[in-house]
C-alpha positions in Angstrom: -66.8 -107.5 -51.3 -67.6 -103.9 -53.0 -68.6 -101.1 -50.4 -71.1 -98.4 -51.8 -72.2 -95.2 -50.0 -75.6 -93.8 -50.8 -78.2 -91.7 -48.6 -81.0 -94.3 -49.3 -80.8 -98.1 -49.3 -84.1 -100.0 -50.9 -84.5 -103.7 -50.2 -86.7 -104.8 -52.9 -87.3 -103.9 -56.4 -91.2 -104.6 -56.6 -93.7 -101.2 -57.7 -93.1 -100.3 -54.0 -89.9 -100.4 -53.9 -89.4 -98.7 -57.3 -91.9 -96.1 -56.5 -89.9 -94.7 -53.8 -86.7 -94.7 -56.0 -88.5 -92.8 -57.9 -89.8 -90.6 -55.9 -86.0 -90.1 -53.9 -84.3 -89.5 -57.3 -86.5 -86.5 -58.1 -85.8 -85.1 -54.7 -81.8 -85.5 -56.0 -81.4 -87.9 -52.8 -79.1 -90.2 -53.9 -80.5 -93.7 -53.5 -79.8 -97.9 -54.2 -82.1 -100.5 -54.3 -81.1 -104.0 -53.8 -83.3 -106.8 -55.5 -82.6 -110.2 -54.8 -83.5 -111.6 -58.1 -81.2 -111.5 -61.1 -84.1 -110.7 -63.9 -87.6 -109.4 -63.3 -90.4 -112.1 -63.0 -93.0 -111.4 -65.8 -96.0 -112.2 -63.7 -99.4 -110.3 -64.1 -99.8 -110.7 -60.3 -100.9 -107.3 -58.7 -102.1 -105.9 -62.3 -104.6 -103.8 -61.4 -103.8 -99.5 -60.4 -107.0 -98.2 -58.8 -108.2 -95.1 -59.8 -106.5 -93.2 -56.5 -103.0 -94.5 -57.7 -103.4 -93.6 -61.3 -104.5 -90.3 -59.9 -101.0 -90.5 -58.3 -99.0 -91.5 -60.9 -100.6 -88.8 -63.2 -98.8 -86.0 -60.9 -95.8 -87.3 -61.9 -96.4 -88.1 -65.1 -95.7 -91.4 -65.0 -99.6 -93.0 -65.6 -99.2 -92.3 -69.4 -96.7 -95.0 -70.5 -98.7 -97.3 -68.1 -101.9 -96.7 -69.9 -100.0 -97.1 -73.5 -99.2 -100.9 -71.9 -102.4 -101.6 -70.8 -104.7 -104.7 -71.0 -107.8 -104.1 -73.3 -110.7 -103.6 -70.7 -114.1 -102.1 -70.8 -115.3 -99.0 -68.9 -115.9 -101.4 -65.7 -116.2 -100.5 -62.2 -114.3 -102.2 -59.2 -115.6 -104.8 -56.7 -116.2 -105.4 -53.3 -115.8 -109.2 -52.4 -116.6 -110.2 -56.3 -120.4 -109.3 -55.8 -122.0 -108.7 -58.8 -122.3 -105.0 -58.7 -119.9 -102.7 -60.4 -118.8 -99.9 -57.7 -119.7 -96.6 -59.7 -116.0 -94.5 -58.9 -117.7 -91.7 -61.2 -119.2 -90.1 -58.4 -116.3 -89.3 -56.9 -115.2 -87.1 -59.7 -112.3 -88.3 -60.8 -110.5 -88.7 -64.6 -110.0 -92.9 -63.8 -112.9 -94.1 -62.9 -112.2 -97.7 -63.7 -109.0 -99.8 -62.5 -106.9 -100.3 -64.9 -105.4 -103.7 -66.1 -101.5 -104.0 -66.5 -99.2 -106.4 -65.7 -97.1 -106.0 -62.9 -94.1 -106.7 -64.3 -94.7 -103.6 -66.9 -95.7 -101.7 -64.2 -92.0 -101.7 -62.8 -90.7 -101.9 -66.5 -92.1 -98.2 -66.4 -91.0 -97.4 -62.8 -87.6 -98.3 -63.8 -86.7 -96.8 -66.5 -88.0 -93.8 -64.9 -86.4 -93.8 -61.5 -82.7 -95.1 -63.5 -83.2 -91.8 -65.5 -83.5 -89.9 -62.6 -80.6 -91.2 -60.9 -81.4 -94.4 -59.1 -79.2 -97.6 -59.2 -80.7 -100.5 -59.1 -78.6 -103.7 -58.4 -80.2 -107.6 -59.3 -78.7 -110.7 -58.0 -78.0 -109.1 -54.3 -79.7 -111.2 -51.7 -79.8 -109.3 -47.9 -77.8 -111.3 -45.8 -77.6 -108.7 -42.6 -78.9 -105.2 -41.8 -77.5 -103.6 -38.7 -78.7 -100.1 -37.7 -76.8 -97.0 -35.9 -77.9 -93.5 -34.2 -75.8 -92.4 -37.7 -77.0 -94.7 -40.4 -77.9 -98.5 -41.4 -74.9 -100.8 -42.8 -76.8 -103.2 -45.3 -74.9 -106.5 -46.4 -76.1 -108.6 -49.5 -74.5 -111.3 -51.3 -74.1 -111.6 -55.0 -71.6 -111.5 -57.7 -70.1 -109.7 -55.9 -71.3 -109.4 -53.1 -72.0 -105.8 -51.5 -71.6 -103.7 -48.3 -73.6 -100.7 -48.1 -73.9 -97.9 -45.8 -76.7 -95.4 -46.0 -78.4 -92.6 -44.0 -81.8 -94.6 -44.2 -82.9 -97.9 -45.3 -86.5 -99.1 -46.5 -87.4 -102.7 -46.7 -89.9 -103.2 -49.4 -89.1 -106.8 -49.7 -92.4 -108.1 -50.0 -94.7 -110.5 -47.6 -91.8 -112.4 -46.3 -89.6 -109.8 -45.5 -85.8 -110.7 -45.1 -85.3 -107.3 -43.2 -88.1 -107.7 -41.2 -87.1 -110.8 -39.7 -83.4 -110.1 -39.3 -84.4 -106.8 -37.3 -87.3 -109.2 -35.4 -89.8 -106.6 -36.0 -93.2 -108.2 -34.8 -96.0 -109.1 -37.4 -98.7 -109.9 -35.5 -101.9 -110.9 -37.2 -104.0 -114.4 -38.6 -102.0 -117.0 -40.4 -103.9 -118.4 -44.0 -106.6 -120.5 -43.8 -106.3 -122.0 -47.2 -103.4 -121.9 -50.1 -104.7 -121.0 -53.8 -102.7 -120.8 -56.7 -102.1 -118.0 -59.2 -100.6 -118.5 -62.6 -100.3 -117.2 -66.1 -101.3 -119.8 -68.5 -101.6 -120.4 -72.3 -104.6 -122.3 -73.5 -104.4 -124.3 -76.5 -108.5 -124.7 -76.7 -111.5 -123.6 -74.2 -115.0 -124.4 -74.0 -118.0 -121.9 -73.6 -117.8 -121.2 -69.9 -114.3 -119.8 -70.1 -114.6 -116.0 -70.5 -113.6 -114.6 -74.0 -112.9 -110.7 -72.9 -112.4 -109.1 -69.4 -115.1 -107.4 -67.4 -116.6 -107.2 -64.0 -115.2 -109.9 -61.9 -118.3 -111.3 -61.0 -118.6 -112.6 -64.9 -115.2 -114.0 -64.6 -115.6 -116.5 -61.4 -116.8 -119.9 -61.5 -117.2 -122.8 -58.9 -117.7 -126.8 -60.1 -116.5 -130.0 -58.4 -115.3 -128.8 -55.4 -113.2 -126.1 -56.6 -113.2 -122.3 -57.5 -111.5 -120.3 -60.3 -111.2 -117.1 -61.9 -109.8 -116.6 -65.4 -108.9 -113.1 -66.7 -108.6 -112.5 -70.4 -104.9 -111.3 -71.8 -104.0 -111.2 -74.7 -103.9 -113.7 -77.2 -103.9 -117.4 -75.8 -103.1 -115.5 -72.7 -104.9 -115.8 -69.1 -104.3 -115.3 -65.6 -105.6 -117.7 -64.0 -106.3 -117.6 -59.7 -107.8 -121.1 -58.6 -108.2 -123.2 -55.4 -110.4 -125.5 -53.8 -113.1 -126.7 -51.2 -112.5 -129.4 -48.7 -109.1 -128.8 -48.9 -108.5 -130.6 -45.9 -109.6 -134.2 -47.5 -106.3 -132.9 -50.0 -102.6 -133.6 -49.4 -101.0 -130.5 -47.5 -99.2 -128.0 -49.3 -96.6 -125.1 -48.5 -96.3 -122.0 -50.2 -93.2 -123.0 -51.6 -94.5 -126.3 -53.1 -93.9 -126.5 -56.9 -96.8 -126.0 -58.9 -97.4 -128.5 -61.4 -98.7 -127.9 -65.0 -100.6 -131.7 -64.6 -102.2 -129.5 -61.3 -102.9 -126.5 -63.0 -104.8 -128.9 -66.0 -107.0 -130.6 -63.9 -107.7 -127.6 -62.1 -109.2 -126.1 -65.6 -110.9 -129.1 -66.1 -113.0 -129.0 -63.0 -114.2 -125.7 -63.5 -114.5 -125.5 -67.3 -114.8 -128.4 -68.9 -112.9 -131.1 -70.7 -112.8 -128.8 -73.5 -110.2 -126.6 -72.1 -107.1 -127.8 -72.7 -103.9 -126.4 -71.2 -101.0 -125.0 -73.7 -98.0 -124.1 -71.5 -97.6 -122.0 -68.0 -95.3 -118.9 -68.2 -95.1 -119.3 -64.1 -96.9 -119.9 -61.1 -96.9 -119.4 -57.1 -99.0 -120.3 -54.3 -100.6 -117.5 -52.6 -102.9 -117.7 -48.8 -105.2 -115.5 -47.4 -102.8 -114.5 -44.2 -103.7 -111.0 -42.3 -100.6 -109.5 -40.9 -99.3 -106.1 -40.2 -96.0 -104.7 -38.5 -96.9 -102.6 -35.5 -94.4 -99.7 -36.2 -93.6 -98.6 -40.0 -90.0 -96.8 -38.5 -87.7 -98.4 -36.3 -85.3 -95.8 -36.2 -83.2 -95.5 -39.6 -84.8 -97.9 -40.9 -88.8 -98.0 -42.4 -90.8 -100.4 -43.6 -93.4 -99.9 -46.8 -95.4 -102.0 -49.4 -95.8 -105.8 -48.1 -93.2 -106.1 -45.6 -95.4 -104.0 -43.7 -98.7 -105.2 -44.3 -100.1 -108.2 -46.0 -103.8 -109.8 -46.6 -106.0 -111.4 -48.8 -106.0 -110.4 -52.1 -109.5 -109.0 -53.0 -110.6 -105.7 -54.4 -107.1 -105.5 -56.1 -105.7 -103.8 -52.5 -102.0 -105.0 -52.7 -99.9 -103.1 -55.4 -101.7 -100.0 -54.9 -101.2 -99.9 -50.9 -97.5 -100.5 -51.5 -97.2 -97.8 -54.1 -99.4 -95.3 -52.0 -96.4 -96.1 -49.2 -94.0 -95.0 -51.3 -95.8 -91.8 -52.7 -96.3 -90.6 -49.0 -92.7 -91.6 -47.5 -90.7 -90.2 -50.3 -91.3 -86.2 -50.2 -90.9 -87.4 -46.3 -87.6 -88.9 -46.6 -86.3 -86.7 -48.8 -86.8 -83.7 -46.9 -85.6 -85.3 -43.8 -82.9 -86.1 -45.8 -82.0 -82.5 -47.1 -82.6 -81.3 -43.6 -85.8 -78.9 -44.8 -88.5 -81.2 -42.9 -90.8 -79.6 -39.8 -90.2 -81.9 -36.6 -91.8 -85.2 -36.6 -92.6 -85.3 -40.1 -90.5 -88.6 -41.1 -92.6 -90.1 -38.4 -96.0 -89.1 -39.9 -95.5 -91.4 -42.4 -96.3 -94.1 -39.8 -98.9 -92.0 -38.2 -100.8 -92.0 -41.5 -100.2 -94.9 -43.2 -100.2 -97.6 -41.0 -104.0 -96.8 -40.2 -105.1 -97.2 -43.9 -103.4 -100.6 -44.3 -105.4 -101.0 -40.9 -108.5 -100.5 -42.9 -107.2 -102.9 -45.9 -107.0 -105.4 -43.4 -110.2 -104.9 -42.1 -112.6 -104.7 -45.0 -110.8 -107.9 -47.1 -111.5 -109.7 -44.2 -115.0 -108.9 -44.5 -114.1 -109.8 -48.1 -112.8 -113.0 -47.4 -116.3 -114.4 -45.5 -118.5 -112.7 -48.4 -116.4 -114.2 -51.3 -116.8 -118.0 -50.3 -119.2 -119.7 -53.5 -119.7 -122.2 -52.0 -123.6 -123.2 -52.2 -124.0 -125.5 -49.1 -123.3 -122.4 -47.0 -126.7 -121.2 -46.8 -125.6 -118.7 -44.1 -123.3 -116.9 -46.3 -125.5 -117.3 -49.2 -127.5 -115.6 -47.6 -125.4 -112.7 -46.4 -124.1 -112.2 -49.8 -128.2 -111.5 -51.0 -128.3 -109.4 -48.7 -125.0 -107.4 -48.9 -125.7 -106.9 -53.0 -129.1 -105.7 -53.0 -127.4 -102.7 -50.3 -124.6 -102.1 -53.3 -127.4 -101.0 -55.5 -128.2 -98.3 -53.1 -126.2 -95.3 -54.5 -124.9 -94.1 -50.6 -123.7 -97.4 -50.1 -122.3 -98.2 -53.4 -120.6 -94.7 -53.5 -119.1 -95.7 -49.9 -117.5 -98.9 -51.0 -116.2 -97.4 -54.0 -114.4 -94.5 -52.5 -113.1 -97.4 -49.8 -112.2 -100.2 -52.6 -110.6 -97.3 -55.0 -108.9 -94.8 -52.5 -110.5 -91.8 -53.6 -112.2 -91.4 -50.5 -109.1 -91.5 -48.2 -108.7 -88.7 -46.3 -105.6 -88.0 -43.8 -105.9 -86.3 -40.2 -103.6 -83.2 -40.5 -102.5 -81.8 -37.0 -103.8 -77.9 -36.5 -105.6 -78.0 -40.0 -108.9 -76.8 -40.0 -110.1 -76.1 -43.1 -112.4 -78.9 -44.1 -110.4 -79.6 -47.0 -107.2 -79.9 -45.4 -106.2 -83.9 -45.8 -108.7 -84.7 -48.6 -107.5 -85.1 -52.4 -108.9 -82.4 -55.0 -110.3 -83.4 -58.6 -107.9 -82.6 -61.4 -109.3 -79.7 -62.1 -109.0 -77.7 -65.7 -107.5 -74.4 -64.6 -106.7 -71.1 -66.5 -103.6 -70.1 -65.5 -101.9 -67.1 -67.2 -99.9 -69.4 -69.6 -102.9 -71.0 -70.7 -105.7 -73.9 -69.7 -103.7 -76.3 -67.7 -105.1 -79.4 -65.7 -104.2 -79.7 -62.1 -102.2 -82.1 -61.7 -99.5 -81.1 -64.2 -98.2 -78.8 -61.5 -96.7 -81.6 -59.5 -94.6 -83.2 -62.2 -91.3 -81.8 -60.2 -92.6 -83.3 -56.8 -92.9 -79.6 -54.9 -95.7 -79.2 -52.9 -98.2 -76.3 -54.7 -99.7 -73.4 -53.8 -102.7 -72.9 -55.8 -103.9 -69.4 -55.6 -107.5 -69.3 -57.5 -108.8 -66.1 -55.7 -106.0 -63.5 -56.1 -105.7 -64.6 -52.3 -101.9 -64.8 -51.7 -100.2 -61.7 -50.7 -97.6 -60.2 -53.3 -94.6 -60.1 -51.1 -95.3 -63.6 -49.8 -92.0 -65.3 -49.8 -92.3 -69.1 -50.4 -89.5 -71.0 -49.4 -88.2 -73.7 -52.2 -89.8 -77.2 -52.9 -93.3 -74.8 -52.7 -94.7 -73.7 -56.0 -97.2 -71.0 -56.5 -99.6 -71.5 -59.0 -101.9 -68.5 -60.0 -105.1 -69.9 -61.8 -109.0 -69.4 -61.6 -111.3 -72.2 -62.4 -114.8 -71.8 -63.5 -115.9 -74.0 -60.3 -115.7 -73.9 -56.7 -113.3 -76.1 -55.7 -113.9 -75.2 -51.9 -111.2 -72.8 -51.3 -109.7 -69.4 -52.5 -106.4 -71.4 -51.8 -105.3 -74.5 -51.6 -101.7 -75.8 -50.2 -101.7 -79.0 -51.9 -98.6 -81.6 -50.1 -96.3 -83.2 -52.8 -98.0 -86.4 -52.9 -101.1 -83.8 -53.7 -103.1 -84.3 -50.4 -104.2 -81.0 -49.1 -102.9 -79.9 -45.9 -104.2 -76.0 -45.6 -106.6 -73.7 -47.3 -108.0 -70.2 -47.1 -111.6 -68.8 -48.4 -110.1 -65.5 -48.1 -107.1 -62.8 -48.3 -106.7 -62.7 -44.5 -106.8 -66.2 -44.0 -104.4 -66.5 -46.6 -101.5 -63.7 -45.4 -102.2 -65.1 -41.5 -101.9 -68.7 -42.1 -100.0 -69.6 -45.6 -96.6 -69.7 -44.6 -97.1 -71.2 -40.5 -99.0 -73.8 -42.7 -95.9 -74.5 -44.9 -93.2 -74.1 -42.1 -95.6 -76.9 -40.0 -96.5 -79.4 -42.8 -93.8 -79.0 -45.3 -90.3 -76.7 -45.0 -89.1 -76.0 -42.0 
């Protein structure tokens, strides 16, 4: 058995787990992730990178290369519980304001290659078999070929749903259990009759219901389609499990029911089963040891929640970790991460529950009917639309920031086109060495002000008021301090930074 040091141990190779290599390797924190699988599964799944995450990813740099893979889509809005009424995200001023359409498995193509350049190792084939934590560190074992002993500072299980970590630490993950199983798969269609959709748009065009069962079939590319599909009554059917086989004679008749004899099945690239369980670990840190992505939270997967959650994780625990790491991190910072995150998955939970009742077609359930009349006619009210569409897309996610009182301080900022002395620059391309910024647009910050490193001053003026004189924006590019003027600035910039950021 080979033993490997690192500082960082990752269980999982999914977009969370590969998010935060990312993020560790640009810190220089030297890190591993472990992936149980020998080759990457090229499922569409989780396909869909709100606009708050492509915000995100566009610090970094990393959105471009995603948007060169992406899946040909119109400028359409988001959804809330597949209601046909696009969620306008351009009042929340942002460059994205659609979700964009990629397949997961290109999504970590790009997170790869881009974390392995950095640094990162990634090892396939290496199944977790124990994890046993210390006051020092975490000793990960994992079998493969061959197999591995590692012993890191820190370990994060991003393992997915069914966490192996999880369970062999017994971490509690209270919650509902499923109520039904439906099936997701990529298929190929040899031929298709009029009700099958011939290009992607809102959601609500792409959802059908017929002889007791529902669908939804996404455009790819090609002969290409994801296909999501399950059914009513299931309890007159014969029981599955999430790990029963999915059979392509299944899969056909499925199509059948809901579009026609017509539509004739060609192959199926893969498929898994997938239920509407609600489950969330009650503490995202047990000691050297975290928890991000789906092994912390799970639910049902509406308003494309899943991927971006996990990857928002990762964006908030790496500048975390790595500066608890690198021993420049303010007390209790590591254990904000929990603090702030574990309430947003909180709300995830929440609202696709409230999903999960609105979503059901069926038409002998006059009550929800109904409700769902109701419920739409309030999405065309612009107050409540622009509500759910800073809720469904992130943009509206704010953080509580201890002592901040600025009422910017925990909110995100538009990209905003700047002037800076070298030239017109956009916001975000400040960010691209994951340093927390210092945005100076007033002449506010003192001359002699001595910023400690990881902090980045940026001199600029921008021809709108952003709000603020000066802004300390947080790596992940949440604000957490700002100044309207000089002697706000010179009293409070650098407590600000020595409480939020460097020690």
């Amino acid at each position: 058995m080979e033993s490997i040091e690192t500082e960082v141990v990752i269980v999982g190779a999914g977009p969370t787990g590969l998010t935060l290599a990312y993020e560790l390797a640009l810190a220089g924190v030297e890190t591993l992730v472990l992936e149980k699988l020998t080759e990457r599964l090229q499922q569409v799944k989780g396909g869909a990178i709100q606009p708050r995450t492509a915000e995100t990813l566009e610090l970094r740099g990393l959105l471009e290369p995603m948007l060169r893979r992406a899946m040909p889509r119109g400028p359409v809005g988001g959804h809330f519980a597949m209601l046909p009424v696009p969620l306008d995200n351009t009042v929340w001023d942002t460059r994205f304001p659609a979700p964009i359409g990629l397949p997961q498995w290109e999504i970590e193509e790009v997170l790869e290659e881009r974390a392995t350049a950095l640094g990162a190792r990634i090892r396939r084939g290496a199944a977790v078999t124990s994890i046993e934590a210390d006051d020092d560190g975490v000793t990960v074992t994992a079998d493969g070929d061959p197999g591995v002993r590692v012993r890191a500072r820190y370990a994060v299980a991003c393992d997915g749903g069914r966490s192996a970590v999880r369970k062999m630490l017994g971490m509690p993950f209270p919650g509902r259990s499923g109520t039904y199983l439906a099936v997701l798969a990529d298929v190929r269609l040899s031929s298709v009759s009029p009700l099958v959709p011939r290009e992607s748009g809102h959601i609500s065009t792409l959802t059908r219901q017929a002889n007791d069962h529902w669908a939804m079939l996404v455009p790819l590319r090609d002969d290409r389609y994801r296909l999501t599909y399950g059914y009513y009554g299931s309890e007159e059917r014969p029981e599955a499990t999430r790990d029963t086989p999915v059979g392509e004679a299944e899969i056909a008749a499925a199509l059948r029911a809901v579009y026609g004899e017509e539509t004739v099945l060609g192959g199926v690239d893969n498929s898994s089963r997938f239920s509407d369980a609600t489950r969330q670990v009650e503490r995202y840190r047990a000691g050297r040891v975290l928890f991000a992505g789906d092994a912390a939270h799970i639910h049902p997967p509406l308003g494309g929640q899943g991927l971006n959650l996990g990857v928002q994780d990762a964006f908030n625990l790496g500048w975390k970790l790595a500066a608890t790491l690198q021993g420049r991190a303010p007390a209790g910072l590591l254990d904000s991460y929990h603090a702030e995150r574990h309430p947003v998955a909180a709300g995830v939970l929440h609202h696709t529950s409230a999903q999960r009742v609105l979503a059901d077609l069926r038409p002998d359930n006059e009550d929800v009917m109904a409700l769902r009349e109701i419920v739409t006619d309030l999405m065309r009210l612009p107050d409540t639309n622009r509500h759910l569409a800073g809720l469904m897309s992130g943009l509206a996610l704010r953080y509580e920031i201890p002592g901040a009182r600025h009422p910017l301080a925990g909110q995100r900022v538009p990209d905003a086109e700047l002037t800076t002395p070298a030239g017109p620059a956009l916001l975000s391309s400040f960010f691209g060495a994951g340093h927390a910024v210092l945005l100076d647009l007033g002449g506010l910050v003192p001359d002699d002000v001595r910023l400690p490193g990881h902090v980045d001053l940026v001199h600029a003026k921008f021809t709108a008021d952003l709000g603020a004189g000066a802004l300390l924006f947080r790596p992940d590019g949440y604000v957490c301090w700002a100044a309207d003027d000089a002697a706000a600035c010179r009293e409070g910039v650098l407590p600000a930074i020595a409480a939020h950021l460097v020690a």
